[in-house]
N, C-alpha and C positions, 0 to 999 in steps of 0.2 A: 622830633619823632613822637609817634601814639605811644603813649603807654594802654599795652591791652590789658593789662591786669587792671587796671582804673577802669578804662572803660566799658570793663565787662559788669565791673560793681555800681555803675550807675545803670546800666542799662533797663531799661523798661519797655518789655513788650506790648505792640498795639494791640489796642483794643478789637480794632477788625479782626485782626489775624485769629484771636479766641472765636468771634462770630461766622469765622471763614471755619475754621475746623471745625465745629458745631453743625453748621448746616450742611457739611460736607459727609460728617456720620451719622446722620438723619438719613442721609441718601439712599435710594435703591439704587447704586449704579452699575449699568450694563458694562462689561467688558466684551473683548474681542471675542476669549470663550465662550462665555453664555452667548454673544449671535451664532459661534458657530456651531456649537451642541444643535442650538434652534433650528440652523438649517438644514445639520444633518436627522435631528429626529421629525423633521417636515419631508424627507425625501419618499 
């Protein structure tokens, strides 16, 4: 069997995954709302 309490104290998060959130909250990202605001104040 895992021991999860062990394996939780060794664990070490990737390094990508910091570079992934990083460039993720730099983002301007569009949602479904903001296209639809856009199309309704285009009408």
């Amino acid at each position: 069997m895992l021991d999860f309490e062990e394996e939780l104290k060794n664990f070490q998060p990737s390094m990508e995954i910091g570079n992934v959130e990083d460039a993720i909250g730099r983002e301007d990202l569009t949602d479904m709302t903001d296209l639809m605001m856009e199309l309704l104040n285009n009408k």
